[in-house]
Gaussian input, Z-matrix of N, CA and C with variables (Angstrom, degrees):
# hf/3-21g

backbone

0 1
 N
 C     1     B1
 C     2     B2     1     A1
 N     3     B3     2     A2     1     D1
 C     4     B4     3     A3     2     D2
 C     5     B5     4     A4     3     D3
 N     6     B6     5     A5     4     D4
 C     7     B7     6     A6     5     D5
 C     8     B8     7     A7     6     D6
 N     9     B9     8     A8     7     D7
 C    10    B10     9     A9     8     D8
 C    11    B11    10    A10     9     D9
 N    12    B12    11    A11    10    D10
 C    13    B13    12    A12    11    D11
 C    14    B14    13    A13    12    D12
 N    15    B15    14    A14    13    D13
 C    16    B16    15    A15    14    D14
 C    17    B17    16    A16    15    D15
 N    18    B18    17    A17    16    D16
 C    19    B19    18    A18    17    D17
 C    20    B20    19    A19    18    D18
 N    21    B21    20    A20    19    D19
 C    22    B22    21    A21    20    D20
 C    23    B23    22    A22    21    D21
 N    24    B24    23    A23    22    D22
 C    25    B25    24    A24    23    D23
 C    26    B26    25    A25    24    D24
 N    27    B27    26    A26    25    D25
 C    28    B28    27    A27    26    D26
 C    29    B29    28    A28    27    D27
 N    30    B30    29    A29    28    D28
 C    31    B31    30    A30    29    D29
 C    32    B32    31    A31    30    D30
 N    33    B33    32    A32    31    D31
 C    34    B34    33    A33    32    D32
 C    35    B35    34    A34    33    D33
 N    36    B36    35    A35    34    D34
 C    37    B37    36    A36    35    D35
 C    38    B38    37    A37    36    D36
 N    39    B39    38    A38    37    D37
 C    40    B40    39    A39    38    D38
 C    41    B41    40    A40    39    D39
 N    42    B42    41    A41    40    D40
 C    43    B43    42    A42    41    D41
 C    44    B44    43    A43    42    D42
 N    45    B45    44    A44    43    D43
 C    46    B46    45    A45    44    D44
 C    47    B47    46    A46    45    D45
 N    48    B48    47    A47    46    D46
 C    49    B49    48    A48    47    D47
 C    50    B50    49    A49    48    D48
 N    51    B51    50    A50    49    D49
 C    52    B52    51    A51    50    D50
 C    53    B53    52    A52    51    D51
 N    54    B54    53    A53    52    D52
 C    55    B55    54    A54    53    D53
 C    56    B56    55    A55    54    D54
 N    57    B57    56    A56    55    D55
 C    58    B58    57    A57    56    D56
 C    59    B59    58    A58    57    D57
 N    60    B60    59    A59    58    D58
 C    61    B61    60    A60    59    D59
 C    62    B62    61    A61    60    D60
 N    63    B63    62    A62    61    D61
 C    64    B64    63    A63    62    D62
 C    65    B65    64    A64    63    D63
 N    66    B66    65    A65    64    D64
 C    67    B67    66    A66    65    D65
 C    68    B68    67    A67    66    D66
 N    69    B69    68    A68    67    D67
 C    70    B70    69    A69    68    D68
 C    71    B71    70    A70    69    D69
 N    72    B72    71    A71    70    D70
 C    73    B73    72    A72    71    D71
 C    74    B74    73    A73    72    D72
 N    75    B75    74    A74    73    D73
 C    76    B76    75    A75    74    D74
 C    77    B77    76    A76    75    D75
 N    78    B78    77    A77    76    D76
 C    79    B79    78    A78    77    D77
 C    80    B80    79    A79    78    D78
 N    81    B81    80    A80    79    D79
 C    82    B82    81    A81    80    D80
 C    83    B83    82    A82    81    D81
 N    84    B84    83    A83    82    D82
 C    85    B85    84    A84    83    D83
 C    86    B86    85    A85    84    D84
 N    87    B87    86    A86    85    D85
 C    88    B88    87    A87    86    D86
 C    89    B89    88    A88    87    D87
 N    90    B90    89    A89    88    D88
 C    91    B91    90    A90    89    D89
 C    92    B92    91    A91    90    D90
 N    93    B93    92    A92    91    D91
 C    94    B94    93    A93    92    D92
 C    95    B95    94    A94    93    D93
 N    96    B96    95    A95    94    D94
 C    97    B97    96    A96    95    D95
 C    98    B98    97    A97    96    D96
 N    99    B99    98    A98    97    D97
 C   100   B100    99    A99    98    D98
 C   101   B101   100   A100    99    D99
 N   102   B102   101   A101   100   D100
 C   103   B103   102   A102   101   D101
 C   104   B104   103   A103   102   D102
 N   105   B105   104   A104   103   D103
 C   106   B106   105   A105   104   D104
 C   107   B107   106   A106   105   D105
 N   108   B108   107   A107   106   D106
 C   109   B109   108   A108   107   D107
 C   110   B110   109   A109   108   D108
 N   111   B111   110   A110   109   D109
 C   112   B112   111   A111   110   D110
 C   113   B113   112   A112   111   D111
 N   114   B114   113   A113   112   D112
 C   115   B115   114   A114   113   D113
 C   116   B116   115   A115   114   D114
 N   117   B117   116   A116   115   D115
 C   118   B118   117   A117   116   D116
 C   119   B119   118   A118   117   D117
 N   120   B120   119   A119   118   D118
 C   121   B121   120   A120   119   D119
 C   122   B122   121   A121   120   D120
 N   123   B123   122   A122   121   D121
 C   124   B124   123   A123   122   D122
 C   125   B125   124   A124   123   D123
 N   126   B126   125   A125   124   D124
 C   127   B127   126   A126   125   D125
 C   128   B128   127   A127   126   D126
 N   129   B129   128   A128   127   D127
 C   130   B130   129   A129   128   D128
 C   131   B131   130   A130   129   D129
 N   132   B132   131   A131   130   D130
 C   133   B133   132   A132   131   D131
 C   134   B134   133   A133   132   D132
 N   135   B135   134   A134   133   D133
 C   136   B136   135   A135   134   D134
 C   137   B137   136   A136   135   D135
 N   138   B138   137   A137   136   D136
 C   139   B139   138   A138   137   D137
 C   140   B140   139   A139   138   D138
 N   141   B141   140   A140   139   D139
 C   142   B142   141   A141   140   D140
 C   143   B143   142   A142   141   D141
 N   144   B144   143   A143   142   D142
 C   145   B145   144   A144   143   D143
 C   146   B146   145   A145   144   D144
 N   147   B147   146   A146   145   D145
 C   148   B148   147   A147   146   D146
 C   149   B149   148   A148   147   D147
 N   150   B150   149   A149   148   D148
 C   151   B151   150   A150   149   D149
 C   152   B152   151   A151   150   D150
 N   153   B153   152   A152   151   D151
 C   154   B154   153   A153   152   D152
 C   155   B155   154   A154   153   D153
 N   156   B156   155   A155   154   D154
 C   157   B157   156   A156   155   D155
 C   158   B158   157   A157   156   D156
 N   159   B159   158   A158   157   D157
 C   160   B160   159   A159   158   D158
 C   161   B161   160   A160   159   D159
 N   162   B162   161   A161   160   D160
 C   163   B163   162   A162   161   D161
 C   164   B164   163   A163   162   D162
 N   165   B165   164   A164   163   D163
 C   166   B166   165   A165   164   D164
 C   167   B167   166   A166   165   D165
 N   168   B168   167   A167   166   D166
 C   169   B169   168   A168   167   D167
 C   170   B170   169   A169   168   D168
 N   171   B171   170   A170   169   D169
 C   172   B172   171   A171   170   D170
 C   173   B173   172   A172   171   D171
 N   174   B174   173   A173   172   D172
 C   175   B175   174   A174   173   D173
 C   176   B176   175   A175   174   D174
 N   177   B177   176   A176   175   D175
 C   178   B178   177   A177   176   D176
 C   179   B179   178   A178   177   D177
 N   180   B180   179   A179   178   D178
 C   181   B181   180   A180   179   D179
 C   182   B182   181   A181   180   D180
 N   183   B183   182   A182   181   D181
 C   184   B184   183   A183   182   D182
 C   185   B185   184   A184   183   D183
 N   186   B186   185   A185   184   D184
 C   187   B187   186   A186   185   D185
 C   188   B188   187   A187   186   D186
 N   189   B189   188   A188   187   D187
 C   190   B190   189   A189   188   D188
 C   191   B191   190   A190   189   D189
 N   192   B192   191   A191   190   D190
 C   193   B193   192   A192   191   D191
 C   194   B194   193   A193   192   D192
 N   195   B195   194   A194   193   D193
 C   196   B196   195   A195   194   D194
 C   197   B197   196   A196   195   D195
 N   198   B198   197   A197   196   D196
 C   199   B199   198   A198   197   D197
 C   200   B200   199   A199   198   D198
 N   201   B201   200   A200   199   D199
 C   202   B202   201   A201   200   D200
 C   203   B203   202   A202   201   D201
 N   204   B204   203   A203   202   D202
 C   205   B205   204   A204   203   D203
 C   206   B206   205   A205   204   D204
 N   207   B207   206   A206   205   D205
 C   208   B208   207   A207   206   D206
 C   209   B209   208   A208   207   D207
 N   210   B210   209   A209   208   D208
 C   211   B211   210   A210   209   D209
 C   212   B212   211   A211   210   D210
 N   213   B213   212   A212   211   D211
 C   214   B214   213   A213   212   D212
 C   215   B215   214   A214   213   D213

   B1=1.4604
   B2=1.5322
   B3=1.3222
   B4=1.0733
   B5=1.8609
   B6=1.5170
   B7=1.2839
   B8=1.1797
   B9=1.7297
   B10=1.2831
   B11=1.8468
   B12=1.7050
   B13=1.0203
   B14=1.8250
   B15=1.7179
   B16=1.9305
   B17=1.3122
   B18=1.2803
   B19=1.4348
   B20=1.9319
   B21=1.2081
   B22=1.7116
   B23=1.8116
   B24=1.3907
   B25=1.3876
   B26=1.2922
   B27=1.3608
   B28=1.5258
   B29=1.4688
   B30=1.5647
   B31=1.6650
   B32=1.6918
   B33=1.4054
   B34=0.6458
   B35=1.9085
   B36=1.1041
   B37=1.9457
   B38=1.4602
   B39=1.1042
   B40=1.3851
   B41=1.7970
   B42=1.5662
   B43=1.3468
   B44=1.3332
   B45=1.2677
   B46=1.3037
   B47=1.7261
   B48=1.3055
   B49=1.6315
   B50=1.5759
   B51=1.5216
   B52=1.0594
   B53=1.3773
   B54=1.7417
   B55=1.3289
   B56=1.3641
   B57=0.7192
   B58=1.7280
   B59=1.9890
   B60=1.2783
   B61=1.3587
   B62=1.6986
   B63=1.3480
   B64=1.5243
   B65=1.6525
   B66=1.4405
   B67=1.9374
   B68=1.4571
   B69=1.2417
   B70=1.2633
   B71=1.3451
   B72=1.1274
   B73=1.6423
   B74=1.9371
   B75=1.2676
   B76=1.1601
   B77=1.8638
   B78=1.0457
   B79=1.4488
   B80=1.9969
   B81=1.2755
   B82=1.2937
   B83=1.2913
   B84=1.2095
   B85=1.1227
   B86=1.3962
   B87=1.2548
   B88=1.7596
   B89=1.9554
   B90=1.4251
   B91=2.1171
   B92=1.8805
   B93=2.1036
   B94=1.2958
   B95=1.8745
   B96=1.5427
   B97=1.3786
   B98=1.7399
   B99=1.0390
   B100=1.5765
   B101=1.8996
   B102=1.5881
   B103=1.6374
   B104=1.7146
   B105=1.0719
   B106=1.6250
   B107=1.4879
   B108=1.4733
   B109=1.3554
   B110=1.8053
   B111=1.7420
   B112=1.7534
   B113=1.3005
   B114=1.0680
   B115=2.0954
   B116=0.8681
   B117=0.7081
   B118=1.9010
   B119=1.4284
   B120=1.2377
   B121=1.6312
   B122=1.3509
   B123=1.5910
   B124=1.7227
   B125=1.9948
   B126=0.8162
   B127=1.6633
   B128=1.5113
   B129=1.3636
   B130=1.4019
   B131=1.6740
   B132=1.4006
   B133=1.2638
   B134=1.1215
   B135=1.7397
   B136=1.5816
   B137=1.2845
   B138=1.0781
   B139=1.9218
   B140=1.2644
   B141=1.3183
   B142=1.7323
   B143=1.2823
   B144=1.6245
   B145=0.9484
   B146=1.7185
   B147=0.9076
   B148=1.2027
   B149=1.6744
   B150=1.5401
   B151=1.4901
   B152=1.3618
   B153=0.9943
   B154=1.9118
   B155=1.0096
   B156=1.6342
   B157=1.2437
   B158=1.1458
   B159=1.6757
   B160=1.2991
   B161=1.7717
   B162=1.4888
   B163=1.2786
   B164=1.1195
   B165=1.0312
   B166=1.4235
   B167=1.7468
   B168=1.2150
   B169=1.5143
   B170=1.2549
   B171=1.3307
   B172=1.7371
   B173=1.8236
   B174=1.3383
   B175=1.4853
   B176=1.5154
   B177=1.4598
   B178=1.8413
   B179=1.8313
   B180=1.2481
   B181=1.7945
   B182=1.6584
   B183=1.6741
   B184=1.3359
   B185=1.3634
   B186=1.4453
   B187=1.6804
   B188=1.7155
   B189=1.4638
   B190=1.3125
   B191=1.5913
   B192=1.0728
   B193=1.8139
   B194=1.9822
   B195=1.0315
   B196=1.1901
   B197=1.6410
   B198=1.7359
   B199=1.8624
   B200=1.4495
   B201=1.4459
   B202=1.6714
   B203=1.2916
   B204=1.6041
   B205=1.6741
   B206=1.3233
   B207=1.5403
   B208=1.5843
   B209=1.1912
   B210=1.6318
   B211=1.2868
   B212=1.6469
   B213=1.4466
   B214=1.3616
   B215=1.4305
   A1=111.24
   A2=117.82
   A3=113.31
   A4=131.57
   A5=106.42
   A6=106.87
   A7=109.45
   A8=121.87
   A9=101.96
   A10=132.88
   A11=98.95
   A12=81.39
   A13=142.70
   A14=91.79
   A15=101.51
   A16=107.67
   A17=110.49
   A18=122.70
   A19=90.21
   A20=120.76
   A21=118.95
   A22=95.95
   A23=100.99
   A24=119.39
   A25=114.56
   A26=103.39
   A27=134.04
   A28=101.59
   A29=99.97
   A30=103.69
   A31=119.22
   A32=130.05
   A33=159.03
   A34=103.86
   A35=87.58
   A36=107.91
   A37=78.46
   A38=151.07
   A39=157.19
   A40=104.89
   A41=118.85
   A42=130.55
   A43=113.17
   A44=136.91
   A45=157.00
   A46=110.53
   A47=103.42
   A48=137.32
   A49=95.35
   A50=110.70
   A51=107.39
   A52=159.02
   A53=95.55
   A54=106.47
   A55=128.63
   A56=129.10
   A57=135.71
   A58=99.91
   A59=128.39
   A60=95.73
   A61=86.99
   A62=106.41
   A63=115.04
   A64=100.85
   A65=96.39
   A66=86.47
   A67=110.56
   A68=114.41
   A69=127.20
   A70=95.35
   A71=146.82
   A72=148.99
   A73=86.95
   A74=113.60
   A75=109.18
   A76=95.04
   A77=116.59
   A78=116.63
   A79=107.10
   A80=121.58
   A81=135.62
   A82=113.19
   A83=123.70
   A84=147.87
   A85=141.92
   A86=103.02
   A87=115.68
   A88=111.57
   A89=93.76
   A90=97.45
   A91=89.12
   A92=110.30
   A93=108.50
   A94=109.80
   A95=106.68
   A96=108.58
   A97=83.95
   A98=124.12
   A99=115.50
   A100=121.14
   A101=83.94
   A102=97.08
   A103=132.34
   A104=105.68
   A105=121.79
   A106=113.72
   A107=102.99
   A108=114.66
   A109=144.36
   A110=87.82
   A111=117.84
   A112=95.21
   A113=135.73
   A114=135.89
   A115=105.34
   A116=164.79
   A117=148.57
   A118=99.35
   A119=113.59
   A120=121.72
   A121=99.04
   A122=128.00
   A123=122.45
   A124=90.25
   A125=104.39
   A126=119.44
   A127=115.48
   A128=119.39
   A129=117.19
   A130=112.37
   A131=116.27
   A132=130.01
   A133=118.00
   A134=113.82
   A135=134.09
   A136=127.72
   A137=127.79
   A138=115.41
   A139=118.43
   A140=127.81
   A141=124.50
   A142=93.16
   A143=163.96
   A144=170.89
   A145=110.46
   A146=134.78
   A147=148.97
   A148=88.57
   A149=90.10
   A150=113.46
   A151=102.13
   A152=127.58
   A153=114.65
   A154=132.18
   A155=101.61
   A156=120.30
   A157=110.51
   A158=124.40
   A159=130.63
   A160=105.33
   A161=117.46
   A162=105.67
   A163=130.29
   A164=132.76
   A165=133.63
   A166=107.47
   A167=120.86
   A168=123.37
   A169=97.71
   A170=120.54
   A171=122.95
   A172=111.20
   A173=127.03
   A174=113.86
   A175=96.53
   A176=121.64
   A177=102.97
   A178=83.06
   A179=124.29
   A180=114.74
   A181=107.30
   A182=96.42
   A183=125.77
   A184=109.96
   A185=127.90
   A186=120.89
   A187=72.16
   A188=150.29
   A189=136.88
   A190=113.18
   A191=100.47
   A192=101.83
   A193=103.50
   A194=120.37
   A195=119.53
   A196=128.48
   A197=80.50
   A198=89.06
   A199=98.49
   A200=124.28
   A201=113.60
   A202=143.66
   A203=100.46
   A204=98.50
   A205=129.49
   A206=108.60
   A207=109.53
   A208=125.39
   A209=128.23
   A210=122.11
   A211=107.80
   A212=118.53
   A213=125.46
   A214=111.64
   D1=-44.97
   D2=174.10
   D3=-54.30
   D4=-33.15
   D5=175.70
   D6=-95.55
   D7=15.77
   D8=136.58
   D9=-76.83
   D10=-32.79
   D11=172.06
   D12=-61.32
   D13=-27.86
   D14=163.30
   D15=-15.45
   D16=-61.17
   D17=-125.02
   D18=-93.34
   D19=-12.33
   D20=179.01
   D21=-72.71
   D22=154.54
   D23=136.67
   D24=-56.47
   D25=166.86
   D26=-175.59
   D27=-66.03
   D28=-64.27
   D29=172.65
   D30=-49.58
   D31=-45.30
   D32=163.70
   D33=-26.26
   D34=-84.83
   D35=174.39
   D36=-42.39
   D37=-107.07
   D38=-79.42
   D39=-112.44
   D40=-19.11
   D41=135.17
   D42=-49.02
   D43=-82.79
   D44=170.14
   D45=-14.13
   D46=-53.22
   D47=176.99
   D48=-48.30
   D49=-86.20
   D50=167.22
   D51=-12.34
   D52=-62.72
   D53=148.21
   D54=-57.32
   D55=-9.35
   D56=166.49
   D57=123.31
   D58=38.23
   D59=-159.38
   D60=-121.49
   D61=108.49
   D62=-169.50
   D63=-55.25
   D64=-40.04
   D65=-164.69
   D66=-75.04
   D67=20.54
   D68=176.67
   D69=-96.36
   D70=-43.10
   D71=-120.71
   D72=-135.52
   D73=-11.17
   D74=-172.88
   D75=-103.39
   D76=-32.66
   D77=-173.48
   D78=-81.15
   D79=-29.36
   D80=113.08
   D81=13.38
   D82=-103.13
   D83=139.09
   D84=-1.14
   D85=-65.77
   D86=165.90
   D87=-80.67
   D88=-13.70
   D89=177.05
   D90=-68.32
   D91=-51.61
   D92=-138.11
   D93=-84.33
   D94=-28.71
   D95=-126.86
   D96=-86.88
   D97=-24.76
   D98=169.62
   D99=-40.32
   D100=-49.69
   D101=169.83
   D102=-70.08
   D103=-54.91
   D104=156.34
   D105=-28.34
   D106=-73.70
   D107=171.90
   D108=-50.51
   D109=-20.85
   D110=171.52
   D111=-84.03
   D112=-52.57
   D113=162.74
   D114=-62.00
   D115=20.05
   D116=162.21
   D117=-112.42
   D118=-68.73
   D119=-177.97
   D120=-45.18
   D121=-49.14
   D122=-153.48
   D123=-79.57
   D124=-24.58
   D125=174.15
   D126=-68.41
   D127=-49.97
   D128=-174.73
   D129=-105.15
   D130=-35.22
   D131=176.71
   D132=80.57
   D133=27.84
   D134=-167.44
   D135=-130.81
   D136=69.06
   D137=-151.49
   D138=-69.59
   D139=-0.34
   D140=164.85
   D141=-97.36
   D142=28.73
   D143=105.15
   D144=-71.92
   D145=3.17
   D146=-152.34
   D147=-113.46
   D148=-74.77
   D149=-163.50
   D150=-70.85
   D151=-34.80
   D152=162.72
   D153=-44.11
   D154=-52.09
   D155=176.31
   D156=-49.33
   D157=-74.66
   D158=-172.70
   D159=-33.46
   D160=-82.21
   D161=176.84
   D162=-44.11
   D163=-41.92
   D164=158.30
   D165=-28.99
   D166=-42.03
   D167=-168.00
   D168=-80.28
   D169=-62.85
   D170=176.16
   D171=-50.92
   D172=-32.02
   D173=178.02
   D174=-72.00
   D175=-42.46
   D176=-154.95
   D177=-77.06
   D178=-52.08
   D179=-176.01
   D180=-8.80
   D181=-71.64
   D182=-169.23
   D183=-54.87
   D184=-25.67
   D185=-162.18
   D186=-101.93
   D187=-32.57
   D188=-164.61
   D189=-92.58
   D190=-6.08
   D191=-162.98
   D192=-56.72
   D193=-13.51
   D194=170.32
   D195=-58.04
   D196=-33.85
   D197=-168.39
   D198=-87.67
   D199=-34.08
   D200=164.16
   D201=-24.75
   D202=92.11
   D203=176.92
   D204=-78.78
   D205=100.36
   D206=-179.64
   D207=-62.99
   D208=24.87
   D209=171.32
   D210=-122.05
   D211=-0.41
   D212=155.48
   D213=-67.47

C-alpha cells in the first residue's frame, strides 16, 4: 500500500488526506519533513526547537488539510 502511495502526486496525497486516508498524509510527510526541518534548524540553530517546530507544522497541516484547495 505504501508504494502506492510513492507513486501519487502531492495533490493527489492531499485529496486522499482528505478523505480520511492517514497513509496518505503520512507519505506527505515522509516526501516533506526532511526539508521543513533543514529550514527551521538553519533558521533557529536549535534542533529540539527544530523538531517541534517541524511537528508542530505537520499537526496544524493535518487539523487544516480540509481547507486545502487541490486545484491551486
Amino acid at each position: 500500500m505504501a508504494s502506492d502511495f510513492q507513486k501519487c502526486s502531492d495533490e493527489e496525497l492531499a485529496r486522499q488526506s482528505q478523505d480520511g486516508a492517514l497513509a496518505a498524509f503520512e507519505e506527505l510527510v515522509y516526501r516533506y519533513e526532511g526539508r521543513i526541518y533543514g529550514f527551521v534548524v538553519n533558521a533557529c540553530r536549535n534542533a529540539a526547537d527544530a523538531r517541534e517546530v517541524t511537528q508542530d507544522t505537520f499537526v496544524r497541516a493535518f487539523q487544516a488539510i480540509g481547507q486545502f484547495d487541490c486545484g491551486r
